[in-house]
LOVEXPA-423742 format. One line per field, with one value per residue: x, y, z of N, C-alpha, C in turn. Coordinates in steps of 0.02 Angstrom, whole numbers, plus 50000, padded with zeros to 5 digits. Layout:
LOVEXPA-423742
n_east X/... .
n_north Y/... .
n_up Z/... .
ca_east X/... .
ca_north Y/... .
ca_up Z/... .
c_east X/... .
c_north Y/... .
c_up Z/... .
This chain:
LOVEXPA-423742
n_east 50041/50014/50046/50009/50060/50040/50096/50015/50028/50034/49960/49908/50041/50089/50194/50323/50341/50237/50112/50100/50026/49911/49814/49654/49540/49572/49596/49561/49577/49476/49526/49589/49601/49467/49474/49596/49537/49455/49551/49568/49546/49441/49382/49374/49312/49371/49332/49377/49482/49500/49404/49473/49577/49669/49783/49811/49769/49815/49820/49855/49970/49983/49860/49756/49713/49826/49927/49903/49905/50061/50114/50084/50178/50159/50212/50270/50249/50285/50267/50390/50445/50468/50579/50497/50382/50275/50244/50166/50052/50033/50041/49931/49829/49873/49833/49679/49659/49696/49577/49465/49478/49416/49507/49637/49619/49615/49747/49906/50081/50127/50064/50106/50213/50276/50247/50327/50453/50460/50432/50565/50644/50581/50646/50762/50788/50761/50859/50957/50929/50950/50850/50789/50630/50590/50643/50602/50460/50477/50549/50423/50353/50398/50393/50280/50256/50329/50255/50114/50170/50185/50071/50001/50050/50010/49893/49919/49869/49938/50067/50107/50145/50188/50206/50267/50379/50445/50518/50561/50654/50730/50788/50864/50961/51028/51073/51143/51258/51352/51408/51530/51538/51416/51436/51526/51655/51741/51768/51803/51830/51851/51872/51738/51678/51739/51670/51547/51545/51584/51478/51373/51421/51388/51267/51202/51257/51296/51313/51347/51472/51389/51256/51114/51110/51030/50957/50856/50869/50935/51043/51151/51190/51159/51283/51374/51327/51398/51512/51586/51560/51624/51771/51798/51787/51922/51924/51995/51974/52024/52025/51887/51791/51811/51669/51601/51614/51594/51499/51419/51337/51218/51128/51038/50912/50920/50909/51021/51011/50951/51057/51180/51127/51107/51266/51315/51251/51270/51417/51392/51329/51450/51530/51447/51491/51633/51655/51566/51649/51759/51719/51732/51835/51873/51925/51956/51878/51965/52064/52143/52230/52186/52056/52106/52154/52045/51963/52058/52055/51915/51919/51998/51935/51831/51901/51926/51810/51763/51849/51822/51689/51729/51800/51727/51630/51698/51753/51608/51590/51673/51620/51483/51552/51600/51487/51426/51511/51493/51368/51371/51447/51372/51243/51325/51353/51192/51180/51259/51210/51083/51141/51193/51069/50980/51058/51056/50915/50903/50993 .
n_north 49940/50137/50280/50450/50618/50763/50946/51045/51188/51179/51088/51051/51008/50868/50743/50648/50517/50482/50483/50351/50281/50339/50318/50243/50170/50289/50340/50461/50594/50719/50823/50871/50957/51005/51040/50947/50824/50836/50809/50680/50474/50423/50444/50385/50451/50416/50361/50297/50165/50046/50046/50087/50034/50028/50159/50284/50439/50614/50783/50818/50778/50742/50692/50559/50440/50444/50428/50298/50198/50240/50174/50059/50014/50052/50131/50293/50428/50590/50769/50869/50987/51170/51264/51406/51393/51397/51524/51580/51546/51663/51771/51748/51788/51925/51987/51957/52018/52134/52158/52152/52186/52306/52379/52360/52373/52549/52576/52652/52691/52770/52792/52667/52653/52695/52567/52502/52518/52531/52385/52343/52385/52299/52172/52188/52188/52034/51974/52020/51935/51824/51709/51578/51559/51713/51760/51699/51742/51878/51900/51848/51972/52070/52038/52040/52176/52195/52121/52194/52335/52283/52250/52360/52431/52367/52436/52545/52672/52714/52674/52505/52368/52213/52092/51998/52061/52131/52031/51976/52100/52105/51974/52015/52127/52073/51962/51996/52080/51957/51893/51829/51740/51676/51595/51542/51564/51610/51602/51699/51828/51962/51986/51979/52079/52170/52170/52178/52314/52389/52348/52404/52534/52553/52518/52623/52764/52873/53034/53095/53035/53024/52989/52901/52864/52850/52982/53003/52913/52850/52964/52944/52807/52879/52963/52859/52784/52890/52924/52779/52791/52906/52859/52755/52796/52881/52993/53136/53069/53086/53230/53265/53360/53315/53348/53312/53171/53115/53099/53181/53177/53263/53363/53445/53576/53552/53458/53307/53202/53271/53389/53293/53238/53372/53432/53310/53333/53429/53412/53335/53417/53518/53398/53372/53528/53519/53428/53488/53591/53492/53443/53574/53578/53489/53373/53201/53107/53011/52968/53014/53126/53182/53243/53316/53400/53464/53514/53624/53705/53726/53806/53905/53982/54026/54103/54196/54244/54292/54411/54478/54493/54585/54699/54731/54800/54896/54988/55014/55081/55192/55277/55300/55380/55485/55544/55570/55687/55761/55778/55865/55980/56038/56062/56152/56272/56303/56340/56458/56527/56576/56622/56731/56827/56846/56944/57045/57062/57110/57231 .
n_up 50000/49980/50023/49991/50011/50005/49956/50067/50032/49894/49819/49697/49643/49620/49678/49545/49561/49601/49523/49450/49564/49569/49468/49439/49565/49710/49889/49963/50087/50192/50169/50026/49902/49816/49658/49653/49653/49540/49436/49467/49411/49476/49642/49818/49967/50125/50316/50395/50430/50399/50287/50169/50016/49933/49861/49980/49977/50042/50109/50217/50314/50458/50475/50553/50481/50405/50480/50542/50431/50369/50522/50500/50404/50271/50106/50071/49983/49964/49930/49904/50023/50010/50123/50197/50137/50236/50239/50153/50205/50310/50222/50142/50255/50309/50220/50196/50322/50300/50212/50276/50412/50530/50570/50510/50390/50371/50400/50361/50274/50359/50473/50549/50568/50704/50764/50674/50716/50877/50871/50828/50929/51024/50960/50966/51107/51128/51083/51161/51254/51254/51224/51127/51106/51122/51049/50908/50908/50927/50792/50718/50741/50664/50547/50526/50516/50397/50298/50306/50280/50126/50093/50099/50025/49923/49861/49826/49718/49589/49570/49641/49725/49796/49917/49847/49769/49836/49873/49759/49743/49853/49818/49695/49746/49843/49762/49661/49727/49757/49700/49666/49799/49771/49657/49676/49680/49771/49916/50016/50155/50150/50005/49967/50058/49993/49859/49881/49941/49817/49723/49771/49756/49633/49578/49647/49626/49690/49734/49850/49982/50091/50059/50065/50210/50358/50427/50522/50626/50781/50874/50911/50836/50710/50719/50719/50586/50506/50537/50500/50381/50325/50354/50273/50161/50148/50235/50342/50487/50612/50612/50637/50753/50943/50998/50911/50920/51068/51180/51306/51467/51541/51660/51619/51548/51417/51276/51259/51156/51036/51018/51011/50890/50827/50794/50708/50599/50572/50532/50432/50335/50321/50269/50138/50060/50079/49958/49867/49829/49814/49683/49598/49609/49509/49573/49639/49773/49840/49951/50088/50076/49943/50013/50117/50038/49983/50086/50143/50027/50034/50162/50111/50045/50125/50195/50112/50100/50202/50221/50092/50150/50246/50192/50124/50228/50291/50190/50171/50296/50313/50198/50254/50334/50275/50219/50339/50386/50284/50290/50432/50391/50301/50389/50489/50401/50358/50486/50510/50415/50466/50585/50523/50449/50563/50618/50528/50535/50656/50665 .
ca_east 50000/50059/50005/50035/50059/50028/50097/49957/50013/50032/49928/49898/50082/50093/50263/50298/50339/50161/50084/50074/49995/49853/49763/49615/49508/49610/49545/49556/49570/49429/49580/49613/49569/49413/49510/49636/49493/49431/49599/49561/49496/49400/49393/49327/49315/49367/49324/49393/49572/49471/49392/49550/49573/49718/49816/49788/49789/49813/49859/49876/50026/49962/49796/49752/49726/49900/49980/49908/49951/50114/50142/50078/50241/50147/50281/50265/50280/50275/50285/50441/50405/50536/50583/50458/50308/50226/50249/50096/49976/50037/50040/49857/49818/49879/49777/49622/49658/49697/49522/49444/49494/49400/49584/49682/49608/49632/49824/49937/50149/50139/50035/50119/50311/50282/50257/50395/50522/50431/50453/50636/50671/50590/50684/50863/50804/50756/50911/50992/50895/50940/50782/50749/50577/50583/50669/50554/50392/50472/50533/50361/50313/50449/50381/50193/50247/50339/50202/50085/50190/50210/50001/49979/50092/49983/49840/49938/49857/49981/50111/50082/50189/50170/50260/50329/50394/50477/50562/50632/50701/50795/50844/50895/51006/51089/51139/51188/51319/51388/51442/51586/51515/51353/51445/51600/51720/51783/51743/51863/51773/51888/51835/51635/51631/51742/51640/51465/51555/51599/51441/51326/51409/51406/51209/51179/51285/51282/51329/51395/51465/51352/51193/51093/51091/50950/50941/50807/50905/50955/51098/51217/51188/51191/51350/51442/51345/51416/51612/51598/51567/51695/51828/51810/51802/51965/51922/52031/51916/52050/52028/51825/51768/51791/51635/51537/51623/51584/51444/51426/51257/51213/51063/51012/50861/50957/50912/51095/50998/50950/51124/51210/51106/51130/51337/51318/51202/51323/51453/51353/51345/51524/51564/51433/51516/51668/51625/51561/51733/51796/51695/51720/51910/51905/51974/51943/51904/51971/52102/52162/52279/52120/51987/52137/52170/51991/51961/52107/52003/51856/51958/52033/51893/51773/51937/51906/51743/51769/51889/51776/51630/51769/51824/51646/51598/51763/51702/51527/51593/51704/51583/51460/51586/51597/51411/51413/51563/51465/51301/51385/51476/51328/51221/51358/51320/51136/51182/51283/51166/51010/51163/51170/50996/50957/51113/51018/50860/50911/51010 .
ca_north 50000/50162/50359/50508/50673/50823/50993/51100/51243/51176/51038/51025/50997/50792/50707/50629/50448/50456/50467/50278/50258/50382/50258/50188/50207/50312/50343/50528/50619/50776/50889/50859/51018/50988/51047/50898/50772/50827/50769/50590/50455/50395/50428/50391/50475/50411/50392/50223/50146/49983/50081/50098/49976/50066/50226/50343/50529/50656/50833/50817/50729/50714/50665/50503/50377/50427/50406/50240/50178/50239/50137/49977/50009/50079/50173/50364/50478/50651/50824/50887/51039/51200/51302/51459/51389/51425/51612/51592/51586/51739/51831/51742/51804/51984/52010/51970/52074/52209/52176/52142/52217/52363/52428/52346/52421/52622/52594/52689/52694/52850/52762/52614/52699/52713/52509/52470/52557/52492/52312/52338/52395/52243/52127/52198/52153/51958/51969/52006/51899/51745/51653/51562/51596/51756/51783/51684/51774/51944/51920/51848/52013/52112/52007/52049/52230/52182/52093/52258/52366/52287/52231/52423/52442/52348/52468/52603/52671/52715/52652/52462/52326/52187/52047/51962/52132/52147/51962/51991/52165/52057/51942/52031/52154/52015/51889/52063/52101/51934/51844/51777/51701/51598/51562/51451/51585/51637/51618/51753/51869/52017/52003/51963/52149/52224/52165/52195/52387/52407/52355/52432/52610/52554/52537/52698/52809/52916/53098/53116/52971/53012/52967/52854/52851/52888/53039/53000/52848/52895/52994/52874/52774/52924/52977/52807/52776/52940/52902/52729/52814/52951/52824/52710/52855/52894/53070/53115/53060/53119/53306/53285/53396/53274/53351/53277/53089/53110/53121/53224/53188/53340/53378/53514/53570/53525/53368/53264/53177/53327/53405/53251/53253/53441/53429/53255/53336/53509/53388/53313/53480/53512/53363/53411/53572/53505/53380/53507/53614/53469/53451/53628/53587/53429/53324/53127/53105/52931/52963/53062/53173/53227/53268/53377/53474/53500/53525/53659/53743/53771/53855/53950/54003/54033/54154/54242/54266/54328/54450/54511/54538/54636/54761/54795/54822/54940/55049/55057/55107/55263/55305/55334/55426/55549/55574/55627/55735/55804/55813/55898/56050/56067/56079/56212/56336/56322/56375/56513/56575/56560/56699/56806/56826/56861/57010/57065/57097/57170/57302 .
ca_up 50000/49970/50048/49938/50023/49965/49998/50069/50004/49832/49837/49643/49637/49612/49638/49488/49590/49626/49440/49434/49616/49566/49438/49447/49627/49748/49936/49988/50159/50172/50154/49997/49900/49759/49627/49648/49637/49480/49403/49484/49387/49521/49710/49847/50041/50161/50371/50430/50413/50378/50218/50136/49980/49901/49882/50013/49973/50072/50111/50311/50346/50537/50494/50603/50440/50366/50541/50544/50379/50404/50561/50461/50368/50192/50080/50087/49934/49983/49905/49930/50030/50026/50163/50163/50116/50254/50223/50093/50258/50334/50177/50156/50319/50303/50145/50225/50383/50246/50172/50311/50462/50512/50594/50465/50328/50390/50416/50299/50298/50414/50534/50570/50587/50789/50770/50654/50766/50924/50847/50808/50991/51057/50935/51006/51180/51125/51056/51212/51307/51211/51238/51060/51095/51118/50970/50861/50929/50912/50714/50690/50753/50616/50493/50511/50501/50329/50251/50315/50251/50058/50057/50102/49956/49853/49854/49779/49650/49534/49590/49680/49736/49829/49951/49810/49735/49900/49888/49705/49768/49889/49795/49629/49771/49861/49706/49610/49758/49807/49640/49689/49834/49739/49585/49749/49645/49825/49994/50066/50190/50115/49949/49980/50094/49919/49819/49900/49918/49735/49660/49781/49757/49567/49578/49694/49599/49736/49720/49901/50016/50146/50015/50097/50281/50353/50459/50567/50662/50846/50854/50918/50765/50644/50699/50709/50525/50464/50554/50480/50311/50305/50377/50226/50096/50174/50258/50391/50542/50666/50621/50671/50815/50970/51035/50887/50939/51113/51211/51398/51452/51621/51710/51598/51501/51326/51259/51239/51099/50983/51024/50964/50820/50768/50774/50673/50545/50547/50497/50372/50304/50295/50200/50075/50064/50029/49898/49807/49813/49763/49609/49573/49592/49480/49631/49673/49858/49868/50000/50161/50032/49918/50059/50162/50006/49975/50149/50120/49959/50072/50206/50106/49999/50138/50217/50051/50085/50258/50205/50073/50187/50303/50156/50112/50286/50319/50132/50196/50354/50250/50138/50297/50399/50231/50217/50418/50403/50243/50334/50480/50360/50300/50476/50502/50345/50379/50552/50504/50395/50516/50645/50477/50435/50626/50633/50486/50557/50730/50625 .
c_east 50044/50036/50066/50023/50079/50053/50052/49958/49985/49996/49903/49970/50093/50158/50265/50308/50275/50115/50060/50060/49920/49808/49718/49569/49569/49579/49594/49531/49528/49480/49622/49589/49513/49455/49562/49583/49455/49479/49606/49529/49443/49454/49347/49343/49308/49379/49385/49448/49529/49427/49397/49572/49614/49746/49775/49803/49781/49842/49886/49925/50012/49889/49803/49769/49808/49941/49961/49918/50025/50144/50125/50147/50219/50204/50239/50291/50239/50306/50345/50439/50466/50528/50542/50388/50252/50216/50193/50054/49994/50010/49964/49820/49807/49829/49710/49622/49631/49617/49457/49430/49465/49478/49635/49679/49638/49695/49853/50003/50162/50125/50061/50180/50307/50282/50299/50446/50522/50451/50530/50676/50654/50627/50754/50836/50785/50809/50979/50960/50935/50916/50767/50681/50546/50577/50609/50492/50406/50493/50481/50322/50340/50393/50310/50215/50296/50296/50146/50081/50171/50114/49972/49989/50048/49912/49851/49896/49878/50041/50124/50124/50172/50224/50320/50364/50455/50529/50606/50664/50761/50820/50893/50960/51053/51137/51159/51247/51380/51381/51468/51565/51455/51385/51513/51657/51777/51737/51774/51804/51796/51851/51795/51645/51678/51680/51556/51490/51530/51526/51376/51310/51395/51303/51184/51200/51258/51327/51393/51423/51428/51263/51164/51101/51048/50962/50899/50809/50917/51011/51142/51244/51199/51245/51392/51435/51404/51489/51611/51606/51622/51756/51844/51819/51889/51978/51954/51998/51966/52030/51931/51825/51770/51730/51583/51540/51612/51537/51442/51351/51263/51148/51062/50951/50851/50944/50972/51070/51013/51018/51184/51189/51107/51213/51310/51289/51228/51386/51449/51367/51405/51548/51521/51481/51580/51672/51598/51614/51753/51794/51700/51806/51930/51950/51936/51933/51918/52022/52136/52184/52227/52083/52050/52131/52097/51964/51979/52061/51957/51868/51964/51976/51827/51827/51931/51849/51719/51802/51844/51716/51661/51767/51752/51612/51637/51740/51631/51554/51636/51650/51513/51480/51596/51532/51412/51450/51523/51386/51321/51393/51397/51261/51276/51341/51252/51140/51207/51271/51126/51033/51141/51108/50965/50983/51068/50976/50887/50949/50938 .
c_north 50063/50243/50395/50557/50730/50893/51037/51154/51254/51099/51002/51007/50941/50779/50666/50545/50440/50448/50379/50236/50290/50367/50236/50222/50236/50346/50405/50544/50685/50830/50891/50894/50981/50994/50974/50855/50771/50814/50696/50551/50439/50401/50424/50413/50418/50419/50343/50173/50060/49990/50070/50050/49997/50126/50279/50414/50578/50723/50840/50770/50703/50677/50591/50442/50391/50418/50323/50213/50176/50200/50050/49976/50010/50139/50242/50391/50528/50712/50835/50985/51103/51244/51384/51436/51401/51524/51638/51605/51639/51790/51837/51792/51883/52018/51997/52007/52143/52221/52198/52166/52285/52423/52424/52399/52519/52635/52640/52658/52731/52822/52712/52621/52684/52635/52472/52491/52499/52405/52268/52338/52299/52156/52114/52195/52078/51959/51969/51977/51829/51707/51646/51588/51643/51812/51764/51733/51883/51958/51887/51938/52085/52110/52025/52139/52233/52152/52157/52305/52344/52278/52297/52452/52441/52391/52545/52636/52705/52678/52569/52434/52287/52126/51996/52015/52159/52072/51974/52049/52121/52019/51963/52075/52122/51979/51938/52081/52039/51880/51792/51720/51638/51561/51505/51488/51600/51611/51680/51805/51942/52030/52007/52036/52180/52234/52180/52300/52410/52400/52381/52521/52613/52578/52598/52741/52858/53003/53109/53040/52973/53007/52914/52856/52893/52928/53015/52942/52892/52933/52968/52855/52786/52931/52911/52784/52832/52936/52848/52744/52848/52916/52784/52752/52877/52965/53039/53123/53094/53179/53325/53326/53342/53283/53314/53184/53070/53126/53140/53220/53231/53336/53464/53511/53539/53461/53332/53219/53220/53370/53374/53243/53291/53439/53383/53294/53408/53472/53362/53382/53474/53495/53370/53485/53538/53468/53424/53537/53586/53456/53498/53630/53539/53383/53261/53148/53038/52922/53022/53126/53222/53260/53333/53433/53492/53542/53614/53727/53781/53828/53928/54001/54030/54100/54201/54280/54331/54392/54513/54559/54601/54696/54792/54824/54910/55005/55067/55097/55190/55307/55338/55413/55499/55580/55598/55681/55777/55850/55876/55967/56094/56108/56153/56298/56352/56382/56455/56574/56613/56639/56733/56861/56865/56918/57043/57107/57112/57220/57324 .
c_up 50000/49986/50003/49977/50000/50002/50006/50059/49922/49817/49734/49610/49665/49611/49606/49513/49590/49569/49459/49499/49607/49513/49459/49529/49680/49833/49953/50071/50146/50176/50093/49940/49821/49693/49597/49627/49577/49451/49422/49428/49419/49595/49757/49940/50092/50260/50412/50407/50359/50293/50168/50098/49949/49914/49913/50008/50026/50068/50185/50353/50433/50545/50532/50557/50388/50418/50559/50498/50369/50465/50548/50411/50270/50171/50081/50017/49947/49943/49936/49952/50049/50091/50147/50162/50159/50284/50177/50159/50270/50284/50167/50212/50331/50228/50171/50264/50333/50221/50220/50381/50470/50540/50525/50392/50297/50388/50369/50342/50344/50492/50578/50590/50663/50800/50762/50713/50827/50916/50854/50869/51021/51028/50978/51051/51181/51108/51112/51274/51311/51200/51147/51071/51070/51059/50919/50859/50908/50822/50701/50705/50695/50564/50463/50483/50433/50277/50262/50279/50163/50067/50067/50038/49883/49836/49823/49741/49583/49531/49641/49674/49800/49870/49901/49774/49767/49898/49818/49722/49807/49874/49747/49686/49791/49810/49666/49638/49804/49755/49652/49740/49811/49685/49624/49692/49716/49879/50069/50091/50153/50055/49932/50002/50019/49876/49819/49904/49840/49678/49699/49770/49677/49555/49620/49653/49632/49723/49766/49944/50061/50118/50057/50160/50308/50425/50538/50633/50727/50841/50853/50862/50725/50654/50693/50642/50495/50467/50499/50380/50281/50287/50329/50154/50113/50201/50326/50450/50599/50675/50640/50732/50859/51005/50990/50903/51001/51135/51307/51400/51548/51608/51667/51559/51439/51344/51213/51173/51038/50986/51006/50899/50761/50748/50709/50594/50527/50496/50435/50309/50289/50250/50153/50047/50024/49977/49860/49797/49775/49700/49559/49543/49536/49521/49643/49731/49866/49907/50046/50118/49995/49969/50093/50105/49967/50033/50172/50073/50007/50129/50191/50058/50058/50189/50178/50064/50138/50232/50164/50111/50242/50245/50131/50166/50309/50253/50164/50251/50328/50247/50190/50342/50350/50233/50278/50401/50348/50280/50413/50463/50339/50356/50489/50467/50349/50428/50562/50472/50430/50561/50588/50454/50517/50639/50599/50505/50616/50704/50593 .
């Protein structure tokens, strides 16, 4: 005798061993979707192990009559079922909420931000918990707000995309930046982080090196992304402000957050600033030597500027002190008229 199991996600997906068990009458478990049974030649339902006069079909690998068949020592051909598959219910799942839900429905991307975050925090403390559990239960809880997110997506209406939209993104990014590694050309850890560099700044074609990081991260985070950035561009991280690498947190009104945030995001500035200099100079920034002598440019170009605003300040300041000294002579001749005119008449 011989049970056929089916994968319940894909359940009209027959392994092909089983073709020439699925002849003729075949006895079916009630989970065995309608669909499939109209490709039968004949079947028939059944309740009772005793029933059972041939191949048993199923989709419920636990059901009761394939666990007892199975322990009568009947052969087993089973779908071969991949890792994932049960990522179809959820997604199932979240698409009804979406339709369904009178909360679900209302959400937007805006709305849900205070959750994602929220989510992310309580991940990094399963994370330092170490409780498998914990863990599991809290990226099931990531995960819902990734499937959320893309079936929100899908309601676009110009613009739509959906969970699988979101899985080729990830895949086409990953197997685009790590060649070497799928194709067993390398396994070197060195050349996997080159090579995930080189072809991610190749697809960004980023203007500035500080393109991409997102702002809105804690500060901490921004500034150690924004160090971690410079430091590999080869800017000279020593000559930073140590007050933007350090943090003093005091009993004051100032919030040590937003205060780490504004330096970080002055600096930011900056290196825009110079990056464009350097564009202006025709200069690479690909090492310590370039960035100083752009660095250099801006200095010296923003001493220019100073200077300027001094000599026009120092002329206005002139060109005032003439108009008084004019307005004054004049104030005088009035005045001296005003005695004459007065001698005048008292003669």
């Amino acid at each position: 005798m011989t049970v056929v199991l089916l994968d319940p996600h894909r359940p009209d997906m027959i392994p092909i061993r089983a073709r020439q068990h699925l002849g003729g009458t075949v006895f079916v478990t009630e989970d065995v979707p309608t669909a499939v049974l109209w490709e039968l030649d004949h079947f028939e339902p059944v309740f009772s192990e005793d029933s059972i006069g041939g191949t048993l079909l199923s989709a419920d690998s636990t059901h009761p009559l394939v666990a007892a068949r199975i322990a009568r020592g009947d052969t087993v051909i089973g779908s071969t079922i991949p890792a994932g598959s049960d990522l179809l219910d959820a997604v199932a799942l979240m698409d009804t909420l979406r339709r369904n839900g009178p909360w679900e429905s209302q959400q937007t991307h805006a709305s849900l931000r205070r959750y994602l975050l929220e989510e992310a925090y309580e991940l990094l403390d399963a994370i330092d918990s170490g409780a498998p559990d914990d863990l599991r239960e809290e990226l099931g809880d990531l995960l819902l707000q990734v499937l959320f997110h893309a079936r929100i997506a899908a309601d676009h209406p110009s613009e739509p995309f959906d969970i699988d939209g979101v899985a080729r993104s990830f895949t086409a990014k990953v197997s685009g930046r790590t060649p070497g590694v799928l194709s067993g050309e390398h396994s070197d850890l060195e050349t996997q982080i080159r090579e995930w560099e080189e072809r991610k700044a190749a697809e960004k074609n980023r203007g500035s090196v500080l393109d991409g990081i997102a702002t809105s991260q804690p500060a901490l985070a921004l500034t150690q992304k924004v160090i971690e950035r410079l430091s590999a561009a080869g800017y000279p991280v020593d000559q930073i402000d140590p007050e933007i690498v350090s943090v003093t947190v005091t009993v004051t009104d100032d919030s040590v957050e937003d205060l780490a945030r504004s330096r970080t995001l002055g600096l930011m500035a900056q290196v825009r600033t110079i990056e464009q200099q350097a564009a202006l100079d025709g200069l690479t920034l690909d090492s310590r030597e370039s960035w100083e002598a752009a660095i250099g440019a801006v200095a010296a170009a923003e001493a220019d500027a100073d200077a300027a605003a001094t000599d026009d300040g120092t002329a206005s300041d002139t060109s005032e002190s003439v108009a008084d000294d004019a307005s004054a002579a004049e104030t005088e001749d009035d005045q001296a008229a005003d005695t004459s005119e007065s001698s005048s008449s008292d003669a």
